[in-house]
C-alpha positions as CSV (number, residue, x, y, z in Angstrom):
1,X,33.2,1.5,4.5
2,X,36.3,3.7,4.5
3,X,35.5,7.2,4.1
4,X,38.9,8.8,3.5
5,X,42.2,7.8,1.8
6,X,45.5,9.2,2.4
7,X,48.5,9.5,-0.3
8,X,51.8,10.9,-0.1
9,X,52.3,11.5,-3.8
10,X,55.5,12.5,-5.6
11,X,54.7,13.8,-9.0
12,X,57.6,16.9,-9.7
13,X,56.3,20.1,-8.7
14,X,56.3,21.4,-12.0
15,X,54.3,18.1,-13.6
16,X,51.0,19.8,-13.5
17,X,49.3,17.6,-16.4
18,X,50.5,14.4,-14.6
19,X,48.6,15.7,-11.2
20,X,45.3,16.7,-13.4
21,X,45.4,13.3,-14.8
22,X,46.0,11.3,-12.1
23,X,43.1,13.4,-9.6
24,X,40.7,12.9,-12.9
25,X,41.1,9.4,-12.4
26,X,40.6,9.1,-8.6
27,X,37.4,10.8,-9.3
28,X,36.2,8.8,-11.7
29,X,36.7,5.9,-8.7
30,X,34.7,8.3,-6.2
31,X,37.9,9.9,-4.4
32,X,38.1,13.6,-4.6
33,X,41.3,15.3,-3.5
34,X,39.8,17.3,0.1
35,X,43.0,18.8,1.4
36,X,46.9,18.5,1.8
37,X,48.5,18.6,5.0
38,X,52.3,17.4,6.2
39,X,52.5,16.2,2.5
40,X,49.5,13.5,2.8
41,X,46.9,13.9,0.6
42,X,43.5,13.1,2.2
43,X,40.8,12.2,-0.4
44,X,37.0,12.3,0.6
45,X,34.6,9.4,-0.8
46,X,31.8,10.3,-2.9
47,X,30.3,8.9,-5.9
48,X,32.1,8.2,-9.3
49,X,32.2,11.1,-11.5
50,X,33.7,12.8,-14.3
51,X,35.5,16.1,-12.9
52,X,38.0,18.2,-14.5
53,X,41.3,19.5,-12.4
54,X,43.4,21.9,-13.1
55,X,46.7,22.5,-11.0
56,X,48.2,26.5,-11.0
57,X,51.0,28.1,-9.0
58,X,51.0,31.6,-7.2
59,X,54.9,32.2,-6.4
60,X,53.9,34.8,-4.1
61,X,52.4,33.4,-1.1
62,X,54.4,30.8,1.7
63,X,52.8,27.8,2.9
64,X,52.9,29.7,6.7
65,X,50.6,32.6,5.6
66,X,47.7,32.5,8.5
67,X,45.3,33.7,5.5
68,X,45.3,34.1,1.6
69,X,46.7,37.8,0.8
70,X,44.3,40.6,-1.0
71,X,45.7,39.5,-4.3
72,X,45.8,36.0,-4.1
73,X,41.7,36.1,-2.6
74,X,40.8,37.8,-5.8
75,X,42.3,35.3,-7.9
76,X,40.3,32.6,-5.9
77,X,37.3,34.9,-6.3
78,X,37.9,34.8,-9.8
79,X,38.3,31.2,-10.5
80,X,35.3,30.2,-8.4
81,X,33.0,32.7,-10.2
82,X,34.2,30.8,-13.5
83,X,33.2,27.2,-11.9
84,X,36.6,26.0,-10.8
85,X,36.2,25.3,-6.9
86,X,39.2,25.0,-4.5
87,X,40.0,21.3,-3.7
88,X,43.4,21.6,-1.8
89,X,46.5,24.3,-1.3
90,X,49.9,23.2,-1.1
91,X,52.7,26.1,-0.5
92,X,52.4,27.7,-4.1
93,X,50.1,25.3,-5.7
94,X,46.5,25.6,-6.0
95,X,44.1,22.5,-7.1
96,X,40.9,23.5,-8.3
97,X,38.1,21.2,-9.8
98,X,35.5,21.7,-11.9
99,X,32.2,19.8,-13.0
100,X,31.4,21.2,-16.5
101,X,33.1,18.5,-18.9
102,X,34.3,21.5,-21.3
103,X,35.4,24.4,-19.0
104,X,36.9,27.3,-19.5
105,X,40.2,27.1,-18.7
106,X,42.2,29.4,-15.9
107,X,45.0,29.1,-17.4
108,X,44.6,30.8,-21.3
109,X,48.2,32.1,-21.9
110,X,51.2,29.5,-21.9
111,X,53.9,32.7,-21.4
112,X,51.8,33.6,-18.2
113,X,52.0,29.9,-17.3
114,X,55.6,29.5,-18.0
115,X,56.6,32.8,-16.6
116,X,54.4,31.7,-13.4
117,X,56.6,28.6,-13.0
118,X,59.8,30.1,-13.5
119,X,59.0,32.2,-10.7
120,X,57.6,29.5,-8.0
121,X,60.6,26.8,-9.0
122,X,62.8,30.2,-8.1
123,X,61.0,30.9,-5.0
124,X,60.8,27.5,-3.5
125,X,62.0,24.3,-5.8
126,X,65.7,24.9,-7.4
127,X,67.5,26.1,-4.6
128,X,67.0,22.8,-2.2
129,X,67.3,20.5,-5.2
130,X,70.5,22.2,-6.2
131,X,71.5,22.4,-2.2
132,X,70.8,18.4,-2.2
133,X,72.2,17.5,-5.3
134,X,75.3,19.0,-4.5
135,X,75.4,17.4,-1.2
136,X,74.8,14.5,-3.1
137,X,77.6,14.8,-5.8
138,X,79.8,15.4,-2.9
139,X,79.0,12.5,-1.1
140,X,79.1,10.4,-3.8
141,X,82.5,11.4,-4.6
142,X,83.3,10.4,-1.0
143,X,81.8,7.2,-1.4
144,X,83.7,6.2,-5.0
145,X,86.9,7.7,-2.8
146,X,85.7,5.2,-0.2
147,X,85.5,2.3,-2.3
148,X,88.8,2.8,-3.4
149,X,90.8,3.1,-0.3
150,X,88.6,0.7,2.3
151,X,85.7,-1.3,0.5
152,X,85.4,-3.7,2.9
153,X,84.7,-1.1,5.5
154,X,81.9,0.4,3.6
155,X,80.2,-2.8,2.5
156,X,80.3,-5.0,5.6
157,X,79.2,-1.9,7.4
158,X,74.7,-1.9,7.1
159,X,74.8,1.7,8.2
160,X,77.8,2.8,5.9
161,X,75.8,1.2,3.1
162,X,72.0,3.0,4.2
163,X,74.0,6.3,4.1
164,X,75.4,5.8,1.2
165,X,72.5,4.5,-0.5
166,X,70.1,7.7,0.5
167,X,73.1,10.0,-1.0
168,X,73.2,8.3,-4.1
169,X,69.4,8.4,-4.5
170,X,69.0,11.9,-3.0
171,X,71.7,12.4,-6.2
172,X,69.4,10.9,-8.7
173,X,66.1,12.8,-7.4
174,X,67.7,15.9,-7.7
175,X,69.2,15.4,-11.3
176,X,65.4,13.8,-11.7
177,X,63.7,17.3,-11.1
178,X,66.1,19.6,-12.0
179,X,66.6,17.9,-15.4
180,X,62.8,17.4,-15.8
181,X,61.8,20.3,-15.3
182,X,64.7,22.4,-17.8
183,X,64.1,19.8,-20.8
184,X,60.4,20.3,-19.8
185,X,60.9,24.0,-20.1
186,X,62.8,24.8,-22.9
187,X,60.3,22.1,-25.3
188,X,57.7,25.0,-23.7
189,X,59.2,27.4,-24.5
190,X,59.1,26.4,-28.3
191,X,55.6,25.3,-27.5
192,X,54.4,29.3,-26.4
193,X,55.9,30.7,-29.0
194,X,53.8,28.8,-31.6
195,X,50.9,30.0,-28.9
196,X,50.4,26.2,-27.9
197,X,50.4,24.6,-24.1
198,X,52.9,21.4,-23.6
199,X,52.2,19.1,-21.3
200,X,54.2,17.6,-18.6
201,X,56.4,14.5,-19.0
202,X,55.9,12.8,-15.3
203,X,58.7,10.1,-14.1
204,X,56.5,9.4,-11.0
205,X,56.9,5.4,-10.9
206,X,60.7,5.9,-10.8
207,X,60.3,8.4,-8.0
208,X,58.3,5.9,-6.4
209,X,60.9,3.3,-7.2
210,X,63.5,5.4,-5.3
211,X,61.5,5.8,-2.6
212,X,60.6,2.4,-1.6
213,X,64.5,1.3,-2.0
214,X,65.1,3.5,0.2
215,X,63.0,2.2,2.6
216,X,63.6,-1.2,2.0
217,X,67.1,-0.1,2.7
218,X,66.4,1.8,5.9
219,X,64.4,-1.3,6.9
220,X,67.2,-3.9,6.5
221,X,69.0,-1.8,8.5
222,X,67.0,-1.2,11.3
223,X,66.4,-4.9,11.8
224,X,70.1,-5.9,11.6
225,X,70.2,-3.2,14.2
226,X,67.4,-4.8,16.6
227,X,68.6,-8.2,16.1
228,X,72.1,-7.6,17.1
229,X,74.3,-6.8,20.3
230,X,72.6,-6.3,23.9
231,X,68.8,-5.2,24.5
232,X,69.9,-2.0,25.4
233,X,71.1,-1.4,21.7
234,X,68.1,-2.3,20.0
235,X,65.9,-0.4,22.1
236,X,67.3,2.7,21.6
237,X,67.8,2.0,18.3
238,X,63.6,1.7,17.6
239,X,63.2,4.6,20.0
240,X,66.0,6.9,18.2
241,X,64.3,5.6,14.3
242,X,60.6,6.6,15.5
243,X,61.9,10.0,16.9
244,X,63.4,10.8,13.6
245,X,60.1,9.9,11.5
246,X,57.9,11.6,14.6
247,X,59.6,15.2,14.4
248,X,58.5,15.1,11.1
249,X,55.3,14.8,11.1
250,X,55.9,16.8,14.9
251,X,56.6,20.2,13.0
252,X,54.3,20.0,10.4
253,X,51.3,19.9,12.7
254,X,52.9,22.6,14.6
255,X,52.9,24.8,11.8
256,X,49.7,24.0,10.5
257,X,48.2,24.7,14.2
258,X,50.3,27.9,14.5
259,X,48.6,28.8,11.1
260,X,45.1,28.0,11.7
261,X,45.8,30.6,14.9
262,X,46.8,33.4,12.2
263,X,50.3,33.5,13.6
264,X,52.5,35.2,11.3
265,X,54.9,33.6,8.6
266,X,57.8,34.9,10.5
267,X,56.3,34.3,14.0
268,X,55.4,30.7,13.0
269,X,58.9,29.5,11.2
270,X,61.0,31.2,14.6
271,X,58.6,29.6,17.1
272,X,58.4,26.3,15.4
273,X,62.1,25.6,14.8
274,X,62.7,26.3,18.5
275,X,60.2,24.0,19.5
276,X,62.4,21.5,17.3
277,X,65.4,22.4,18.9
278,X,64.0,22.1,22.5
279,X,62.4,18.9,21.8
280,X,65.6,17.5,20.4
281,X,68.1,18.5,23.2
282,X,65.6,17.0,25.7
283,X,65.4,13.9,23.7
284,X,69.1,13.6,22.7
285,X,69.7,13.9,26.1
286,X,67.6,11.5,27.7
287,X,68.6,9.0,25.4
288,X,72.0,9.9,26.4
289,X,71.2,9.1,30.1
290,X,69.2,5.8,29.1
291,X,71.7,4.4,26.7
292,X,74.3,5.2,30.1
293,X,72.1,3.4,32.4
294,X,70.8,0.5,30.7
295,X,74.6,-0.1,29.3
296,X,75.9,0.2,32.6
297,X,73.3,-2.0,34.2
298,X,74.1,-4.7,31.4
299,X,78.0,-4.7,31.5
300,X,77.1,-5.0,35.6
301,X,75.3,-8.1,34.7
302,X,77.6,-9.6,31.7
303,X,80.3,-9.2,34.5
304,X,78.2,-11.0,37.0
305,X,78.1,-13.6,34.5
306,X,81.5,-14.1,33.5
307,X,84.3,-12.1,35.1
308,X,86.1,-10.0,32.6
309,X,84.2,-10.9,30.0
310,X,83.8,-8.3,27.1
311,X,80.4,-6.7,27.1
312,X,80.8,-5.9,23.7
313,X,80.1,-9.9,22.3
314,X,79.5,-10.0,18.9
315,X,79.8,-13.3,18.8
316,X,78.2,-15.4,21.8
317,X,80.7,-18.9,20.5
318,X,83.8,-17.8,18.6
319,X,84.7,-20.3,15.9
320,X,88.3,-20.4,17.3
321,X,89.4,-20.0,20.8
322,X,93.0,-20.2,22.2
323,X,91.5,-23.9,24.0
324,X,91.1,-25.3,20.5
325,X,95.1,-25.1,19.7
326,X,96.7,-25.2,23.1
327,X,96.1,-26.6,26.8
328,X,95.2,-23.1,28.0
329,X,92.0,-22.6,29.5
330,X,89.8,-19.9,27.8
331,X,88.9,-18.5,31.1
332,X,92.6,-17.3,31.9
333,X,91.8,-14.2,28.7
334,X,89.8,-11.7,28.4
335,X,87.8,-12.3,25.1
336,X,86.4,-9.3,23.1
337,X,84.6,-9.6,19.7
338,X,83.6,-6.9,17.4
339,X,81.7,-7.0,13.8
340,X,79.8,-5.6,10.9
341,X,77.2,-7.4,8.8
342,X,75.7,-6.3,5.6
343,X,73.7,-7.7,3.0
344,X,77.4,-7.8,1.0
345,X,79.8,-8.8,3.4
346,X,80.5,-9.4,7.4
347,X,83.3,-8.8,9.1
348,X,84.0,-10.3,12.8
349,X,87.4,-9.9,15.1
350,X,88.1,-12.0,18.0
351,X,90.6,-11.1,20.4
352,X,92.1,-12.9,23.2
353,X,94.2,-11.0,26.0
354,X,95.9,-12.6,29.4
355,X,93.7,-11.3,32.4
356,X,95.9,-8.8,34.4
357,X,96.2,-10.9,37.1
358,X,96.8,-14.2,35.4
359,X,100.4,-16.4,36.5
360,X,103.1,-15.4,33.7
361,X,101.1,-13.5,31.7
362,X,103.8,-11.9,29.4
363,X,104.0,-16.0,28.4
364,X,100.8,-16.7,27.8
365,X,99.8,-17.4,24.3
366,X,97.8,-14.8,22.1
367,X,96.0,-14.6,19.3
368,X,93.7,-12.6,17.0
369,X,92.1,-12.8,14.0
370,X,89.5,-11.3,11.7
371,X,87.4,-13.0,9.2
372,X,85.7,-11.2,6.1
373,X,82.7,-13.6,4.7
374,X,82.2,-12.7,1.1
375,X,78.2,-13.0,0.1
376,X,78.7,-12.0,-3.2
377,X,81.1,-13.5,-5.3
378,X,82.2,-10.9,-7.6
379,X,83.4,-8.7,-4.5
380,X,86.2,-11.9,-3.1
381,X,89.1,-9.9,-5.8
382,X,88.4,-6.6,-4.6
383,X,88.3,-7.8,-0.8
384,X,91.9,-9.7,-0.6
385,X,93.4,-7.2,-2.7
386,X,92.7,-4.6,0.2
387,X,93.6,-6.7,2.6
388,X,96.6,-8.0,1.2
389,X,97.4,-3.9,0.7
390,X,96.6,-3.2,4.3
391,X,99.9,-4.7,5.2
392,X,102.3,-5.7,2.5
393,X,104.0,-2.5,1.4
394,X,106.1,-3.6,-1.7
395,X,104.3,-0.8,-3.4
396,X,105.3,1.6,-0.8
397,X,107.6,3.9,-2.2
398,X,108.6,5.4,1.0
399,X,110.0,2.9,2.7
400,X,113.3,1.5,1.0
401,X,113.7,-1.8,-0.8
402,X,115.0,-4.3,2.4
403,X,113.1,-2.6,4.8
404,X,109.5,-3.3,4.0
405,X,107.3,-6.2,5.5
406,X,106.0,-7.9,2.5
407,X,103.7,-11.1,1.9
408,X,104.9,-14.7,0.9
409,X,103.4,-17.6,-0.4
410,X,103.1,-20.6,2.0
411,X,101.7,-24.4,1.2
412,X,98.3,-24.1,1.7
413,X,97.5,-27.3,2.4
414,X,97.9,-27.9,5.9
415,X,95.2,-24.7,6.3
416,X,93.4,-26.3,3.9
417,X,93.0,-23.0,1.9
418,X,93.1,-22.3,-1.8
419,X,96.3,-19.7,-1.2
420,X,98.3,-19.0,2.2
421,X,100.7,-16.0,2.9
422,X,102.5,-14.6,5.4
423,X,103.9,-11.4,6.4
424,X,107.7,-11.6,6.6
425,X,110.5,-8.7,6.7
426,X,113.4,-8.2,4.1
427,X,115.7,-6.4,6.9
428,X,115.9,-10.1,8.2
429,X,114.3,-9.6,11.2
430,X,112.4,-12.9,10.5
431,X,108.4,-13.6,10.2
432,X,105.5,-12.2,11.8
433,X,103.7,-15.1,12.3
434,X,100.7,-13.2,10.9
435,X,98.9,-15.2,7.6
436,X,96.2,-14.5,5.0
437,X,94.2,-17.3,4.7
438,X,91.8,-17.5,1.4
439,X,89.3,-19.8,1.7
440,X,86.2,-20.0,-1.3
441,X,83.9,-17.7,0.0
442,X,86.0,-15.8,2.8
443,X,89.4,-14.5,4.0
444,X,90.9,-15.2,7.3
445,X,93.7,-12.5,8.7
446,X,95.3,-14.5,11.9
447,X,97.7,-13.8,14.2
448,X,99.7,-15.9,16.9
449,X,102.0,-15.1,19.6
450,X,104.2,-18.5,18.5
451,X,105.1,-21.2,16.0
452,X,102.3,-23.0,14.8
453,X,102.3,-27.0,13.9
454,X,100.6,-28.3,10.7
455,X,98.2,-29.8,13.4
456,X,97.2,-26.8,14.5
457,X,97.3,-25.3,10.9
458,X,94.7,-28.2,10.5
459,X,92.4,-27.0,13.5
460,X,92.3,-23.3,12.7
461,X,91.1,-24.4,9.0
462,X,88.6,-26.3,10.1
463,X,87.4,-23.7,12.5
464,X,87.3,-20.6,10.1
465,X,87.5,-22.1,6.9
């Protein structure tokens, strides 16, 4: 039988009556709070029981202090001799338990409590959350601003959308505690002066909520990371994702061993952050070296495969290669593909250039093209619009009326798309050869090097649309 559990809980720092509440109950199902340590509660098993907690806050002591200071030992003194026995210590909070069913309580004067507070949310708690918040706002402004100018970047991109994601959610913690705990504290305010206690309000289950999208997020991500592009990629990518979770936990035990060796507050915080910084400048750079190595050692290989051949394949069989529309063998170009994929949209480019040494290049057909597969519906509007933006410039006031390359309507029926345009010129200077191609659920950008027929108009629907 299990002996101990471990937690990570996220009650708000200042949501005492939701902690005494929920440490009542774990007793009552034999699991009593032992200690805290790197944020993980460990609870011991013992038999069911009714125990009273109470949670208090001593603003002047650091979580690196080798040993409790003359004034805070006292207090401990002082609570013990009442009945309440230490449980666990985390930075300025104290968890004591008690096994009277009516005790007294250490707490007696709700200024003292307030005031007491006040001072450890000024120490330790407002500062980050305003620091983050901030950060937060910030970045959220740069992701509206984002959404505005490039959408499709963002949202095809799983990375783009994990960062953004963790911003907003950082955003909402932040305006979580921070707004928690200064509509909590004014309602005690009017509470102390009529000499009554008021407890805590706890939004726990929607810090858990948070939490968990977050990981799911960071999860989605990490396996579209690993499941794409060479091996070399998605090792580094599971080494580079387990470094970041083990420095964590890394410096934590650190401190805590510095502190259990009565190293000073000051001694431990200086030795421990340049353990951090060694340990990441040795790690950064050998996963520099490797990612060198194994990439070189896999574009060695990919060329030993197929001359020339982009190491870079996103995808392994385009949808549409030069062979399809013309009698020119594939293995004259150098083909390169690129692409993002998110749980929104993915995005692919194919590109198909004349080797160096191939007869009459300059003659030699080209083509590229990019195609943005819409997975939600409702974002098809917001995706043409940018791309039809990205190159039609009859809203460009800086270039003057005649001069700007603007789209036009073709039949779409030999592409077999709902609407067809291409880029032409007003100066005259004739058309680009370059279309936008609208299928139902994406939009194809293509461009050739010559005049297409309606039979190859045909092929290239059939292949991207």
């Amino acid at each position: 039988m299990k002996e101990m559990k471990r937690r990570l809980e996220l009650y708000s720092f200042y949501d005492h009556t939701g902690l005494e509440r929920h440490l009542e109950r774990m007793a009552r199902k034999g699991w009593r709070l032992e200690k805290i340590w790197n944020n993980i509660w460990y609870y011991r098993r013992t038999r069911p029981r009714e125990l009273k907690f109470s949670v208090t806050y001593f603003p002047e002591v650091s979580e690196l202090d080798p040993e409790p200071s003359e004034k805070q030992q006292i207090f401990l003194d002082f609570c013990e001799h009442t009945g309440w026995k230490l449980a666990a210590v985390t930075t300025q909070m104290q968890i004591f338990y008690n096994e009277n069913p009516d005790p007294v309580p250490i707490d007696t004067d709700p200024w003292l409590e307030l005031d007491t507070l006040r001072r450890t949310a000024r120490k330790s708690v407002l500062l980050p959350c305003l620091i983050f918040g901030a950060l937060g706002l910030i970045n959220t402004g740069l992701l509206i601003h984002t959404l505005q100018t490039d959408p499709i970047g963002l949202l095809s991109s799983g990375s783009g959308l994990l960062g953004a994601w963790c911003w907003l959610m950082l955003l909402l913690l932040s305006v979580l505690e921070l707004g928690g705990y200064f509509r909590w504290y004014r309602k005690a305010e009017k509470a102390a002066a009529r000499g009554e206690f008021l407890d805590t309000a706890s939004h726990v289950w929607l810090t858990k909520l948070i939490l968990a999208s977050i990981i799911l997020m960071f999860l989605y991500w990490l396996a579209g990371w690993v499941s794409a592009g060479p091996y070399w990629k998605r090792i580094l990518g599971v080494v580079i994702s387990g470094y970041m979770i083990g420095i964590l936990f890394f410096s934590g035990t650190f401190k805590g061993y510095l502190k259990r060796k009565k190293a000073s507050a000051g001694t431990n915080i200086t030795v421990t952050m340049f353990l951090v910084f060694v340990v990441t400048i040795i790690f950064m750079a050998g996963v520099t070296w490797a990612g060198l190595q194994m990439a070189q050692d896999a574009r060695l290989a990919e060329q030993e495969e197929k001359a020339e051949a982009s190491m870079y394949g996103y995808l392994a069989d385009p949808p549409l290669e030069l062979s399809d529309l013309t009698d020119i063998s594939s293995s004259d170009y150098i083909q390169s593909s690129t692409g993002e994929e998110s749980l929104l949209l993915e995005q692919f480019e194919q590109r198909a250039v004349p080797k160096n040494g191939a007869e009459d290049r300059e003659g030699l057909p080209q083509m590229d093209y990019r195609v943005t597969l819409v997975k939600v519906p409702f974002l098809y509007d917001i995706c043409r619009n940018q791309l039809f933006r990205d190159r039609d410039e009859t809203e460009d006031g800086e270039i003057p009326e005649g001069h700007k390359a603007v789209y036009e309507a073709r039949d779409p029926e030999p592409w077999g798309a709902r609407q067809v345009y291409e880029l032409t010129y007003q100066d005259g200077s004739g058309f680009s050869n370059w279309y936008l191609l609208c299928y139902p659920d994406r939009i194809v950008e293509i461009w050739f090097s010559w005049e297409l027929t309606e039979e190859q108009m045909r092929i290239v629907g059939e292949k991207l649309g």
